[in-house]
mmCIF file of the N, C-alpha and C atoms, coordinates in Angstrom:
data_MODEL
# 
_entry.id   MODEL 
# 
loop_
_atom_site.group_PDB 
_atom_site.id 
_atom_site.type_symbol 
_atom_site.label_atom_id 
_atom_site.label_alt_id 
_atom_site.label_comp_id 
_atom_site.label_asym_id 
_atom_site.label_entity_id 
_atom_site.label_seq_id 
_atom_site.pdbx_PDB_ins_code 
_atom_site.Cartn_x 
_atom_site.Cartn_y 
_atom_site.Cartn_z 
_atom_site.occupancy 
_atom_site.B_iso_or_equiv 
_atom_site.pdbx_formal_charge 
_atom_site.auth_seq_id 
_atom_site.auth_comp_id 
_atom_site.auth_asym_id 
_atom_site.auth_atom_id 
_atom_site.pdbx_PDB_model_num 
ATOM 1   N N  . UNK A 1 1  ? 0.838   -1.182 0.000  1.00 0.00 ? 1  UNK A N  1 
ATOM 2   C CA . UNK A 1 1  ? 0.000   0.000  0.000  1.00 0.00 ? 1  UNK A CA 1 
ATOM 3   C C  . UNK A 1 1  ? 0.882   1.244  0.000  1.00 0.00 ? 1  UNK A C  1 
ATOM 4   N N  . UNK A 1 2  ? 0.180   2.174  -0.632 1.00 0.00 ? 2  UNK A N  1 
ATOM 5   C CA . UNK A 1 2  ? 1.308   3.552  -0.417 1.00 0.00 ? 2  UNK A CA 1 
ATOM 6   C C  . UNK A 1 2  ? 1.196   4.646  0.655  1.00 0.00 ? 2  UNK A C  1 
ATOM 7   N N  . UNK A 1 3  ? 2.387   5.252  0.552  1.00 0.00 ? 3  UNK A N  1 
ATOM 8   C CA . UNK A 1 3  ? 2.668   5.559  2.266  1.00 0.00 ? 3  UNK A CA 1 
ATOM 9   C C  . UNK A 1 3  ? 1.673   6.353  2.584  1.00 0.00 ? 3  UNK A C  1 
ATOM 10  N N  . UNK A 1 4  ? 0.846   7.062  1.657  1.00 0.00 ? 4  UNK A N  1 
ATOM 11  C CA . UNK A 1 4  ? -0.627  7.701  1.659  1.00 0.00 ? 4  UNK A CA 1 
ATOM 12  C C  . UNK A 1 4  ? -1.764  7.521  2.646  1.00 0.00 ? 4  UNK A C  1 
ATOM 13  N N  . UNK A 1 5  ? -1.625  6.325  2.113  1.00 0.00 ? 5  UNK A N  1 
ATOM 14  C CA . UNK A 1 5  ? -2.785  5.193  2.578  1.00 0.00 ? 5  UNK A CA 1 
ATOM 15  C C  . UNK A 1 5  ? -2.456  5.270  4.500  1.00 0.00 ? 5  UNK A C  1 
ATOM 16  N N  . UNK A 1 6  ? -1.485  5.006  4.962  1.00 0.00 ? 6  UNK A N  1 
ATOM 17  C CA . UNK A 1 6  ? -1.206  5.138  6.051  1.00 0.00 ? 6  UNK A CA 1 
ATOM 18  C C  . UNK A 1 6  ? -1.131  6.591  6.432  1.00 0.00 ? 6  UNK A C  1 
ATOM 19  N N  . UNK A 1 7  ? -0.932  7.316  5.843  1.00 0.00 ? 7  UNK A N  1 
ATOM 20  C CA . UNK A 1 7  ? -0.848  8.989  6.368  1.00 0.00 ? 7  UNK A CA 1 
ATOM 21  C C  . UNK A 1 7  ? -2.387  9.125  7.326  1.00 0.00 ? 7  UNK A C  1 
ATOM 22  N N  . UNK A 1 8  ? -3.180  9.242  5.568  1.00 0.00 ? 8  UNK A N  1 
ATOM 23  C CA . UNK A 1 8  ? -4.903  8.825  6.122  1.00 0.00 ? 8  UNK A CA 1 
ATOM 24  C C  . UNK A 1 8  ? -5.009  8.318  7.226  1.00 0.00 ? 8  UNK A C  1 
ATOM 25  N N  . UNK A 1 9  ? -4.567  7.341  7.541  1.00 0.00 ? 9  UNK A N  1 
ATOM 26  C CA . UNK A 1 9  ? -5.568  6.101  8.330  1.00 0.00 ? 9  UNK A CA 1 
ATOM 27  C C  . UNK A 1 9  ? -4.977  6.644  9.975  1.00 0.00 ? 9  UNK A C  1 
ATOM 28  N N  . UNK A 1 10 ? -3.616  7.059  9.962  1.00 0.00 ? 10 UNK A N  1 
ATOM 29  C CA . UNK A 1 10 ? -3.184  7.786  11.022 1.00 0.00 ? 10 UNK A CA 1 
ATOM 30  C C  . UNK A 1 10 ? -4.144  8.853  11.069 1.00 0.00 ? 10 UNK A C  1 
ATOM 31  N N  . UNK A 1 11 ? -4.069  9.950  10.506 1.00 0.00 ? 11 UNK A N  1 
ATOM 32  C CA . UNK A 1 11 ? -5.441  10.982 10.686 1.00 0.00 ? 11 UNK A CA 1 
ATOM 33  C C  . UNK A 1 11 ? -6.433  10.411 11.284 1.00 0.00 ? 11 UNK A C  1 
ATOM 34  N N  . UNK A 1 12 ? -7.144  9.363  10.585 1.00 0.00 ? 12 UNK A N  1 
ATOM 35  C CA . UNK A 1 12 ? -8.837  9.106  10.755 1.00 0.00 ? 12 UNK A CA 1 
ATOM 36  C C  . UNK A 1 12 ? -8.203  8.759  12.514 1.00 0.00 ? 12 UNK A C  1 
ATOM 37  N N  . UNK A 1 13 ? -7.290  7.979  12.840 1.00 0.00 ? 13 UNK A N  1 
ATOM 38  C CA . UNK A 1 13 ? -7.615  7.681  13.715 1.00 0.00 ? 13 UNK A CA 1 
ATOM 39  C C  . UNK A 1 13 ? -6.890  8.155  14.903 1.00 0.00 ? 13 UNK A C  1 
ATOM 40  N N  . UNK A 1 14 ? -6.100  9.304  15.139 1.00 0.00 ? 14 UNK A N  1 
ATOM 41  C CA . UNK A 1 14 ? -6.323  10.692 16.035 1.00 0.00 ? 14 UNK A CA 1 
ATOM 42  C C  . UNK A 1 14 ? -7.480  11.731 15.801 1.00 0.00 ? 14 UNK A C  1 
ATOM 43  N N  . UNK A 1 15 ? -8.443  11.812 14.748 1.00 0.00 ? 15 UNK A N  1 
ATOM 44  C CA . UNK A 1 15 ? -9.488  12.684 14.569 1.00 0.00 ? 15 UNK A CA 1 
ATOM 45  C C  . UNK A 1 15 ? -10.121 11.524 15.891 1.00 0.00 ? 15 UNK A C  1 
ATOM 46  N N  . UNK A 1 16 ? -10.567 10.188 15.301 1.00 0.00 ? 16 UNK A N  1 
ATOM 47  C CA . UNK A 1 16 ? -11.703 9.614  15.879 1.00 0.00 ? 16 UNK A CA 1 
ATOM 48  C C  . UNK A 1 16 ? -11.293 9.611  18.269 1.00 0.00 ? 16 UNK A C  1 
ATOM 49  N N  . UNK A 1 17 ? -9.614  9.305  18.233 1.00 0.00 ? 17 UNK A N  1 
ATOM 50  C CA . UNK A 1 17 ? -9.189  9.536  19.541 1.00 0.00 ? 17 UNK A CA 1 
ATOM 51  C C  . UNK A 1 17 ? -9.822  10.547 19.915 1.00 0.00 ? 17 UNK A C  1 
ATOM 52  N N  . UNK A 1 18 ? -9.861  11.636 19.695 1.00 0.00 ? 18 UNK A N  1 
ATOM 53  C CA . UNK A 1 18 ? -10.121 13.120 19.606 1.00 0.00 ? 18 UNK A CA 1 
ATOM 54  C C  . UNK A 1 18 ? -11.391 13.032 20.340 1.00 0.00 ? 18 UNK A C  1 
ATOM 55  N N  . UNK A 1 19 ? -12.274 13.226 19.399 1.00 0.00 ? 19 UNK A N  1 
ATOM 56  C CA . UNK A 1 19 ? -13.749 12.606 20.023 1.00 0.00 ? 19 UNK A CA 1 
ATOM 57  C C  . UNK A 1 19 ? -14.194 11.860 20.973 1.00 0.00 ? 19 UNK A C  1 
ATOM 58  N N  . UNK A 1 20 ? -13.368 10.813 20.832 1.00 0.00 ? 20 UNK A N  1 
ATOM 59  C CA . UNK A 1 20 ? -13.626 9.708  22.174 1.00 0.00 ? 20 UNK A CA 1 
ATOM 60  C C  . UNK A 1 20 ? -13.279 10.387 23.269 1.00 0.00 ? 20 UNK A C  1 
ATOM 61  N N  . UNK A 1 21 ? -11.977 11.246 23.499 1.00 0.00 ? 21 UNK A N  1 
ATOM 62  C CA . UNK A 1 21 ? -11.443 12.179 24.671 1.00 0.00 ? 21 UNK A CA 1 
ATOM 63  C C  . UNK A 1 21 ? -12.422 12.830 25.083 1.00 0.00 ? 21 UNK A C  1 
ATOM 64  N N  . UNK A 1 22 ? -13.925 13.569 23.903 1.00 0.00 ? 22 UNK A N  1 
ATOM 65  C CA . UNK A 1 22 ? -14.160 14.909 24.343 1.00 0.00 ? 22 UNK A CA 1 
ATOM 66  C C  . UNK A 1 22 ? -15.836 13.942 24.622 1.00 0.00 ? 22 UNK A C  1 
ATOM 67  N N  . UNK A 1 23 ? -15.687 12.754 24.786 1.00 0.00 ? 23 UNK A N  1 
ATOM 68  C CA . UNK A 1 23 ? -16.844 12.234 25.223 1.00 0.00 ? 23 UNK A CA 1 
ATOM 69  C C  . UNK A 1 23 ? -17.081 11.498 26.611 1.00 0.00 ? 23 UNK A C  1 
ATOM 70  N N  . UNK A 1 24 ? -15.408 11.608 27.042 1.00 0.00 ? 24 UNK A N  1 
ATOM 71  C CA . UNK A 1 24 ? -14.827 11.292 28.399 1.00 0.00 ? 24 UNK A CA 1 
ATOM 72  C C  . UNK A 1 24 ? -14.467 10.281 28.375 1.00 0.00 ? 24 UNK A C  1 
ATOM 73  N N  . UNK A 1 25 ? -13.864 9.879  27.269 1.00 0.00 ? 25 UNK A N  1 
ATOM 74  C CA . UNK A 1 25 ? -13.044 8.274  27.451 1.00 0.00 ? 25 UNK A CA 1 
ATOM 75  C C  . UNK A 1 25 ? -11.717 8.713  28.541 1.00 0.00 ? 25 UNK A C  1 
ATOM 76  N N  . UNK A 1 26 ? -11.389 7.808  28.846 1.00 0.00 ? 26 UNK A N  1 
ATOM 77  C CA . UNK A 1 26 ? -9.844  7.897  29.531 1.00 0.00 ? 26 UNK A CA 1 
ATOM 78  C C  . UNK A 1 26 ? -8.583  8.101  28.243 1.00 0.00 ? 26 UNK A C  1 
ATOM 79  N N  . UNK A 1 27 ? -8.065  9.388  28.243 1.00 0.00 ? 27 UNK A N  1 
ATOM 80  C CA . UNK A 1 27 ? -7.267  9.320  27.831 1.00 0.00 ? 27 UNK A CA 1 
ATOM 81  C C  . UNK A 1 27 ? -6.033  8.160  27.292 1.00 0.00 ? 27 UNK A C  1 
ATOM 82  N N  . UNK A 1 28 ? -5.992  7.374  28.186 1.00 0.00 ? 28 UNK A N  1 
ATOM 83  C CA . UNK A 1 28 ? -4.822  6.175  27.448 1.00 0.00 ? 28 UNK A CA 1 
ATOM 84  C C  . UNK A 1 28 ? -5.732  5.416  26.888 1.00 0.00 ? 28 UNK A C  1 
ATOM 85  N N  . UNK A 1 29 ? -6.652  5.189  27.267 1.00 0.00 ? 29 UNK A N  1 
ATOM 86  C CA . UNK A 1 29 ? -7.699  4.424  26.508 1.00 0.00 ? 29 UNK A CA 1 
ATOM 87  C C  . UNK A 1 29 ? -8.148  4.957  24.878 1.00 0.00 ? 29 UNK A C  1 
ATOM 88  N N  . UNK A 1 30 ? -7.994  5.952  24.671 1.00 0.00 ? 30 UNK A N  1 
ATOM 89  C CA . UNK A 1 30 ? -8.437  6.449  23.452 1.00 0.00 ? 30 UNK A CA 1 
ATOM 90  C C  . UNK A 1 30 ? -7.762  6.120  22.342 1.00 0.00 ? 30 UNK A C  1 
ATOM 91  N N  . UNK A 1 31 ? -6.857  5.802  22.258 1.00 0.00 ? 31 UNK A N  1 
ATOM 92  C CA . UNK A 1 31 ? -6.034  5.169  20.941 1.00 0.00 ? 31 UNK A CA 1 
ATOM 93  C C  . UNK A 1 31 ? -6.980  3.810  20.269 1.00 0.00 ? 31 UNK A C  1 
ATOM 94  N N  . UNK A 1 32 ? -6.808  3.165  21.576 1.00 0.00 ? 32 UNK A N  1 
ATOM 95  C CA . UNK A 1 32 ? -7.348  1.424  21.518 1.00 0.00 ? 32 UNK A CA 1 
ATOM 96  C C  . UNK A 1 32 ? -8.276  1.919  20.753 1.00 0.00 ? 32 UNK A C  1 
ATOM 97  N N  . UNK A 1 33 ? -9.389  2.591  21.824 1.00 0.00 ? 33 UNK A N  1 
ATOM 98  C CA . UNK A 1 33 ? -10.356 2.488  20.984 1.00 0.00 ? 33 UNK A CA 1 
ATOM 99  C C  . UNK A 1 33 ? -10.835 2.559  19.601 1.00 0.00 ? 33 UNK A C  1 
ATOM 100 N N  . UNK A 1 34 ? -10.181 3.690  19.479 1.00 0.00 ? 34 UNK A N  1 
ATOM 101 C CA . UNK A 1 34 ? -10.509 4.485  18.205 1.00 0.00 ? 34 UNK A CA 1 
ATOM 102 C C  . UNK A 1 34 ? -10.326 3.439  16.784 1.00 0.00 ? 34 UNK A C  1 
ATOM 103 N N  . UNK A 1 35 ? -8.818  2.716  17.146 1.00 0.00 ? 35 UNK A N  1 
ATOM 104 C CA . UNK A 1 35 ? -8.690  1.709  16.344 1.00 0.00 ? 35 UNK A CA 1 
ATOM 105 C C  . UNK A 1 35 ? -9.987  0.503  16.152 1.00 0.00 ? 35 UNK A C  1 
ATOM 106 N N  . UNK A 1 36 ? -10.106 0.169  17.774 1.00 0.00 ? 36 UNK A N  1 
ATOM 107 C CA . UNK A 1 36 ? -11.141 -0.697 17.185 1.00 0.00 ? 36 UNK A CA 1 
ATOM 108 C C  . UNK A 1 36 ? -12.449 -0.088 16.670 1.00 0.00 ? 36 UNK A C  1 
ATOM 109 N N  . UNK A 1 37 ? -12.901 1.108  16.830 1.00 0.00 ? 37 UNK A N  1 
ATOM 110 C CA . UNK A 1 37 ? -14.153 1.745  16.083 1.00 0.00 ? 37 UNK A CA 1 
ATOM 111 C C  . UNK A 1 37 ? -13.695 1.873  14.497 1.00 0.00 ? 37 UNK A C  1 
ATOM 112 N N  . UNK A 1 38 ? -12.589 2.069  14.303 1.00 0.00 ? 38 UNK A N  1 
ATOM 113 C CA . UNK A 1 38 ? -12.120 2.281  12.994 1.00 0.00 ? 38 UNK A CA 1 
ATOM 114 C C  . UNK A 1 38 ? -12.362 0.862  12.261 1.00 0.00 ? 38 UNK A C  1 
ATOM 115 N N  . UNK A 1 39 ? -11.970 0.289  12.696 1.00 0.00 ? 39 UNK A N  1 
ATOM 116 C CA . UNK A 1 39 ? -12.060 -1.360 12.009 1.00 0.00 ? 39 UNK A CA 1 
ATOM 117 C C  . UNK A 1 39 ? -13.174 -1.950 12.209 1.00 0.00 ? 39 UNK A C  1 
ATOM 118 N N  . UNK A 1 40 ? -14.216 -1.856 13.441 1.00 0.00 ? 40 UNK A N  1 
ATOM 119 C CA . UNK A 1 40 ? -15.901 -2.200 13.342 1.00 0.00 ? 40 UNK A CA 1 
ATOM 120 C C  . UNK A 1 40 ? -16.359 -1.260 11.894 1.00 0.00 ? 40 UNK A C  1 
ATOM 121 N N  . UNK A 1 41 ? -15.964 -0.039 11.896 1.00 0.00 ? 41 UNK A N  1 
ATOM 122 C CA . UNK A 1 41 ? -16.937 0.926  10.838 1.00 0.00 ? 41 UNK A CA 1 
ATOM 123 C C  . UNK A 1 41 ? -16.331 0.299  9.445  1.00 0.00 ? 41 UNK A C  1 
ATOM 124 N N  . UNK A 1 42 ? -15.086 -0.565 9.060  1.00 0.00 ? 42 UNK A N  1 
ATOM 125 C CA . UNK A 1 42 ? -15.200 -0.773 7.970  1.00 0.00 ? 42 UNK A CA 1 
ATOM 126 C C  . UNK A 1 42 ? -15.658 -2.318 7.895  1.00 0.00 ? 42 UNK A C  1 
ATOM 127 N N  . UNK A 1 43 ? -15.429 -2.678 9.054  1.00 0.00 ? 43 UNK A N  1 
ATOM 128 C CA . UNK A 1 43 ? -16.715 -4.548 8.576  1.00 0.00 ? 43 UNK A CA 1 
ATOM 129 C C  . UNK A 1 43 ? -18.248 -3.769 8.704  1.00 0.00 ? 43 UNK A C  1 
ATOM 130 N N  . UNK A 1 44 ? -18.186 -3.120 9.291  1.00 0.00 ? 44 UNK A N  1 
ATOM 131 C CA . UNK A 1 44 ? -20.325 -2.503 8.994  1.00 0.00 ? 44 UNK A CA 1 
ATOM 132 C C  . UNK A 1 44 ? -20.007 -1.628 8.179  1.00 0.00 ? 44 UNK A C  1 
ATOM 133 N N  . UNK A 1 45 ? -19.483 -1.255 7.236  1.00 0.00 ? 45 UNK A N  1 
ATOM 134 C CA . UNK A 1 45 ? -19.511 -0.766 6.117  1.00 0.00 ? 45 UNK A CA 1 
ATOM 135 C C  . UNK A 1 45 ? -19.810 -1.419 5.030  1.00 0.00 ? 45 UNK A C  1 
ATOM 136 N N  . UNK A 1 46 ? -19.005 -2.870 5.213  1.00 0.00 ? 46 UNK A N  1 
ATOM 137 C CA . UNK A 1 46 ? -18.789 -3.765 4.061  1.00 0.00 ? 46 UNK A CA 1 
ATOM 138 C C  . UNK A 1 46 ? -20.100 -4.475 3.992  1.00 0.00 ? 46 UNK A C  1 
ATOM 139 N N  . UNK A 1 47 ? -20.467 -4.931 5.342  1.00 0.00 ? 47 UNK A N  1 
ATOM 140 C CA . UNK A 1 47 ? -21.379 -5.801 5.652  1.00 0.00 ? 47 UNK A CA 1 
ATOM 141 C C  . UNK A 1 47 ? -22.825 -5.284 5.463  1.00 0.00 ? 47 UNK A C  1 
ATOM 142 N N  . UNK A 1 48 ? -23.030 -3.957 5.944  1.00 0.00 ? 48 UNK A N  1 
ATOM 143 C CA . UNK A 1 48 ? -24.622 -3.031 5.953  1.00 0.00 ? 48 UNK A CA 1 
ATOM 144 C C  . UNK A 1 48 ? -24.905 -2.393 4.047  1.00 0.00 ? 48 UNK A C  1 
ATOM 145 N N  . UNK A 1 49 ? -23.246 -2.600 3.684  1.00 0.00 ? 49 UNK A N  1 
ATOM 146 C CA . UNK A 1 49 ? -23.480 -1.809 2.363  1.00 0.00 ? 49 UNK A CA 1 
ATOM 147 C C  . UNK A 1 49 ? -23.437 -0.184 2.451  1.00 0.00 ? 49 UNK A C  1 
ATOM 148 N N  . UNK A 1 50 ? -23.248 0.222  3.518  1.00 0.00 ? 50 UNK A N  1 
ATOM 149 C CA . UNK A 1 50 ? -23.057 1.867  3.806  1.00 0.00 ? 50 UNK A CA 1 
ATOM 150 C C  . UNK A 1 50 ? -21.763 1.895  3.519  1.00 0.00 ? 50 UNK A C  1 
ATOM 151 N N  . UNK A 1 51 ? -21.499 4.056  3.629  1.00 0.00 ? 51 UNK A N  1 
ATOM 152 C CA . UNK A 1 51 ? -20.618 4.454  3.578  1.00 0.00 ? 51 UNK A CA 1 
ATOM 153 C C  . UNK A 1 51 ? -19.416 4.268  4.850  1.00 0.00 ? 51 UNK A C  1 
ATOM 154 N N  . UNK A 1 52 ? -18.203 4.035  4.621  1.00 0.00 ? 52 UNK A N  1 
ATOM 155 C CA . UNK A 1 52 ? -17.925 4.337  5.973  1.00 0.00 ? 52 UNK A CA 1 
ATOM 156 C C  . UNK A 1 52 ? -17.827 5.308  6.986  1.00 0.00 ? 52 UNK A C  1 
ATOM 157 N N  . UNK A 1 53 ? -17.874 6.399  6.246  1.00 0.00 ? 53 UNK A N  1 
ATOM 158 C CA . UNK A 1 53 ? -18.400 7.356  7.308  1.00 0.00 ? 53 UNK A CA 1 
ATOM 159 C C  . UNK A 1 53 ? -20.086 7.436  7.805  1.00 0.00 ? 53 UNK A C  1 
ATOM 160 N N  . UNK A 1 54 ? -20.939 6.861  7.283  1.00 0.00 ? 54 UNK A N  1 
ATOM 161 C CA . UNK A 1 54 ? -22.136 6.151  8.186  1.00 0.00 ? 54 UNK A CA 1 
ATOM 162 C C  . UNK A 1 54 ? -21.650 5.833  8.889  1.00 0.00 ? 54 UNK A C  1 
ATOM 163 N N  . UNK A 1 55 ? -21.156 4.140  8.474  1.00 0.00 ? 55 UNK A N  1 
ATOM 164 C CA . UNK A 1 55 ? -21.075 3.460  9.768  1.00 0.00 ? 55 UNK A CA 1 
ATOM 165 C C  . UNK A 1 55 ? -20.216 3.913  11.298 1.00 0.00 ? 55 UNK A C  1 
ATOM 166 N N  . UNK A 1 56 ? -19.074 4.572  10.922 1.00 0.00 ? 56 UNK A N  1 
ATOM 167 C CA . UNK A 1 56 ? -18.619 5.450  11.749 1.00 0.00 ? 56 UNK A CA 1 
ATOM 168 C C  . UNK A 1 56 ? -19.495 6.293  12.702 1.00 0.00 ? 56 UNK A C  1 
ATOM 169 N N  . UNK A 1 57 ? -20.725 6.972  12.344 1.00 0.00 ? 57 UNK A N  1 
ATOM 170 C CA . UNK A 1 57 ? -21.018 7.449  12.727 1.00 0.00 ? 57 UNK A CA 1 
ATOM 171 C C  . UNK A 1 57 ? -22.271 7.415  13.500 1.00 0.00 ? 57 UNK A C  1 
ATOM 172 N N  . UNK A 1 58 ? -22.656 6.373  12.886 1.00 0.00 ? 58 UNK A N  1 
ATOM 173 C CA . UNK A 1 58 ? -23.682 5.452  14.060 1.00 0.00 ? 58 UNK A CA 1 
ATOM 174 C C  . UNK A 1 58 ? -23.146 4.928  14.917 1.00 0.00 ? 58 UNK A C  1 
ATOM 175 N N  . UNK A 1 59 ? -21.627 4.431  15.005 1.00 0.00 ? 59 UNK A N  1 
ATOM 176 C CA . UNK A 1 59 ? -20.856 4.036  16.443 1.00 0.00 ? 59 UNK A CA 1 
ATOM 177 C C  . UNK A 1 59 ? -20.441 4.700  17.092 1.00 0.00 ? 59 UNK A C  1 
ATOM 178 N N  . UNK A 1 60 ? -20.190 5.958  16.359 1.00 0.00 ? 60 UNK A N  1 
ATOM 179 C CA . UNK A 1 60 ? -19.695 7.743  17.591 1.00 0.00 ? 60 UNK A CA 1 
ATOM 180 C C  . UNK A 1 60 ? -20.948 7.765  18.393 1.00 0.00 ? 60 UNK A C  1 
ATOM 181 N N  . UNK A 1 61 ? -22.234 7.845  17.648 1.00 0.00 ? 61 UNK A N  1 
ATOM 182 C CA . UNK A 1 61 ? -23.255 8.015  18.528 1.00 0.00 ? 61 UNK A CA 1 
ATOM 183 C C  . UNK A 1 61 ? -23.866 7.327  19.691 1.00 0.00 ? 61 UNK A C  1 
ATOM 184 N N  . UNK A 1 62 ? -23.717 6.023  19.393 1.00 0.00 ? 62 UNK A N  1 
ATOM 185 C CA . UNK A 1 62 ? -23.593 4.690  19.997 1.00 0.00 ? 62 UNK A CA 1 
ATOM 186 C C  . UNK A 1 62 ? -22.617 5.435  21.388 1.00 0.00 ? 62 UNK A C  1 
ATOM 187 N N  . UNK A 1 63 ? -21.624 5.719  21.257 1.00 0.00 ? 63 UNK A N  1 
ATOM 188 C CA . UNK A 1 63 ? -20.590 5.377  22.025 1.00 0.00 ? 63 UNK A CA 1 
ATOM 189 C C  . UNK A 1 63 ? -21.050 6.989  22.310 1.00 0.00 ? 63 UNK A C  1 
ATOM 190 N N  . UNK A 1 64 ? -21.482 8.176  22.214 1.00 0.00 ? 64 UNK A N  1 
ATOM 191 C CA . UNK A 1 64 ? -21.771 9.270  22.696 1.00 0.00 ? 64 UNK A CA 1 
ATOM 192 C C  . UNK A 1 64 ? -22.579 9.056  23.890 1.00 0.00 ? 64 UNK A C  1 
ATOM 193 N N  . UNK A 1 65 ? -24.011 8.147  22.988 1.00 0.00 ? 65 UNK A N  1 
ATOM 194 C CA . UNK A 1 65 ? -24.949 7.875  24.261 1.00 0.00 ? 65 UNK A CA 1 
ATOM 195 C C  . UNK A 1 65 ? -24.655 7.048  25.714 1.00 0.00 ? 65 UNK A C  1 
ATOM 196 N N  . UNK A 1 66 ? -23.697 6.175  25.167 1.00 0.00 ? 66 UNK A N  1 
ATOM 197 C CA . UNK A 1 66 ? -22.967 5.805  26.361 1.00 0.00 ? 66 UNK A CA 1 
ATOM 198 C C  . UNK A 1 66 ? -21.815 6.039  27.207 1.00 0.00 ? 66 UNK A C  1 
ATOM 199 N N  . UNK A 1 67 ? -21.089 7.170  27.142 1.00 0.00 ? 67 UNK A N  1 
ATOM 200 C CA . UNK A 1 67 ? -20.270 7.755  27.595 1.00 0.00 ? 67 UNK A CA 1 
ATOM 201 C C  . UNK A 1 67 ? -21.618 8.616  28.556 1.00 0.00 ? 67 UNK A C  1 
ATOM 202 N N  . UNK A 1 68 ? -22.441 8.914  27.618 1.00 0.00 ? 68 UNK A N  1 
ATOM 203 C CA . UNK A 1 68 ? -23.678 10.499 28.516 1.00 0.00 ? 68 UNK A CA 1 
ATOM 204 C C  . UNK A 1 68 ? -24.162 9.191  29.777 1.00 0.00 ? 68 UNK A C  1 
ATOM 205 N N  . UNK A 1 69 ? -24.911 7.982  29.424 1.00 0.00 ? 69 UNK A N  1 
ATOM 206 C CA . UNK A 1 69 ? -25.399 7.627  30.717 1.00 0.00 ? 69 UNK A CA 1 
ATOM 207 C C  . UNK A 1 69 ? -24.652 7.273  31.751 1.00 0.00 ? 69 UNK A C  1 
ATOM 208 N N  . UNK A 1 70 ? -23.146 6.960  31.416 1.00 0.00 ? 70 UNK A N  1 
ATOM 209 C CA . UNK A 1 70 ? -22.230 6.617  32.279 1.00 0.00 ? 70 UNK A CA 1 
ATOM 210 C C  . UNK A 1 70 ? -22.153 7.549  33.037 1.00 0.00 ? 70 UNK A C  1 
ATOM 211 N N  . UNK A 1 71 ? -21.768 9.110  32.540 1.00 0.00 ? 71 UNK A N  1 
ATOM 212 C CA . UNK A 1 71 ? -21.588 9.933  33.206 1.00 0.00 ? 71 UNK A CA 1 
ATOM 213 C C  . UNK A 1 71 ? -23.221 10.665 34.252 1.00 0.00 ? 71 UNK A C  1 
ATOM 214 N N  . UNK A 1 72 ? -24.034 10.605 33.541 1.00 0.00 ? 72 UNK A N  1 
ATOM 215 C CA . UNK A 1 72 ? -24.885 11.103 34.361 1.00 0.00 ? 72 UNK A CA 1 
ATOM 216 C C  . UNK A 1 72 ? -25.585 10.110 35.698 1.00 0.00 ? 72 UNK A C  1 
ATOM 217 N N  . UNK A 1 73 ? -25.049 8.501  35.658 1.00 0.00 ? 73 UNK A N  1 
ATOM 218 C CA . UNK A 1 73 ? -25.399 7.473  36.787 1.00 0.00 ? 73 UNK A CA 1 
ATOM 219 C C  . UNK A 1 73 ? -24.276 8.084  37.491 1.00 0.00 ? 73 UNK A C  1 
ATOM 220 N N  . UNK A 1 74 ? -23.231 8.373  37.250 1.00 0.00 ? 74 UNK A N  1 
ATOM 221 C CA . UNK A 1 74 ? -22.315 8.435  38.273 1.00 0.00 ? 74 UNK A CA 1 
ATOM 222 C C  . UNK A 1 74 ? -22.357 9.986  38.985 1.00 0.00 ? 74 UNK A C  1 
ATOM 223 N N  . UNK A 1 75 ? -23.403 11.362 38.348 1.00 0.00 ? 75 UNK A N  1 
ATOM 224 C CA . UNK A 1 75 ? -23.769 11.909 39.015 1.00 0.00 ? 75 UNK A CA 1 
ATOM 225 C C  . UNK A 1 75 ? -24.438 12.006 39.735 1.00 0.00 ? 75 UNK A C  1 
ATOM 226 N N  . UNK A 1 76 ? -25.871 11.153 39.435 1.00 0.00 ? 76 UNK A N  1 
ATOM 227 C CA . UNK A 1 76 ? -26.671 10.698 40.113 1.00 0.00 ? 76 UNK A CA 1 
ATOM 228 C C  . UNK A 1 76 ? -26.645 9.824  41.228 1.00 0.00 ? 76 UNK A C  1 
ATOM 229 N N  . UNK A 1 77 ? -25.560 8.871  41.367 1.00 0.00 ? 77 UNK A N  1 
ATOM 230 C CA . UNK A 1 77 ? -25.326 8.038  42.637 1.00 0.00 ? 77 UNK A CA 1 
ATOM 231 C C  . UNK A 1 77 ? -24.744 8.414  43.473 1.00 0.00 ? 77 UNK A C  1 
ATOM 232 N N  . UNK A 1 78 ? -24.976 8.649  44.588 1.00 0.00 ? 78 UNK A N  1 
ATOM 233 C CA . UNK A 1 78 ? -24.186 9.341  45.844 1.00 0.00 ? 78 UNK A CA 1 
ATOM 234 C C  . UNK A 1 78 ? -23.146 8.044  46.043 1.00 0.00 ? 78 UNK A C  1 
ATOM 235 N N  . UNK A 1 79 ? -22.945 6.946  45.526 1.00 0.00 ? 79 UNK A N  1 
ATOM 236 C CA . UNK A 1 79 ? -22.067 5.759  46.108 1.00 0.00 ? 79 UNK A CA 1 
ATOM 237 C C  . UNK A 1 79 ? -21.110 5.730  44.748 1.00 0.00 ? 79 UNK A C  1 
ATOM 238 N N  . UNK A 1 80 ? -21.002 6.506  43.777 1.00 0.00 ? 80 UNK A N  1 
ATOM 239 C CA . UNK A 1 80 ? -20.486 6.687  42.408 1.00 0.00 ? 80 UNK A CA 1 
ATOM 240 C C  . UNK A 1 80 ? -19.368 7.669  42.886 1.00 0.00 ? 80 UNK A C  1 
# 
C-alpha cells in the first residue's frame, strides 16, 4: 500500500481519539479504541453496504450515548 494510505488512516484515527477524549473516554484508553471503532466501521460498512463514514457514525453516537449515561449514573449516585 502507499505511504498515503497510512498517512490517512493515522489521521482518521487521532481525529476519531479526539472525540472519544471529548466524550470522556480515559485518555490512554483512546487510541485502543478508536482503532477498534475504525475497524468495526469498515466490517459494517462492508457488511450493511453503507458508507464508511455512516457506519462510523452510528458508532460515535452509539458510544456518545454511552459515555452520557455513564456519566450522568455516576452523578446521580451518591455511592459513584
Amino acid at each position: 500500500m502507499p505511504p498515503f494510505f497510512f498517512f490517512v488512516e493515522a489521521e482518521t484515527l487521532t481525529a476519531i481519539a479526539t472525540i472519544l477524549q471529548g466524550f470522556g473516554c480515559p485518555p490512554d484508553k483512546c487510541p485502543e479504541m478508536a482503532l477498534q471503532l475504525h475497524r468495526r466501521a469498515g466490517q459494517l460498512s462492508e457488511a450493511k453496504g453503507r458508507s464508511y463514514e455512516e457506519a462510523l457514525g452510528h458508532l460515535l453516537r452509539a458510544m456518545a450515548g454511552g459515555w452520557a449515561a455513564q456519566s450522568q449514573a455516576s452523578t446521580t449516585d451518591p455511592q459513584a
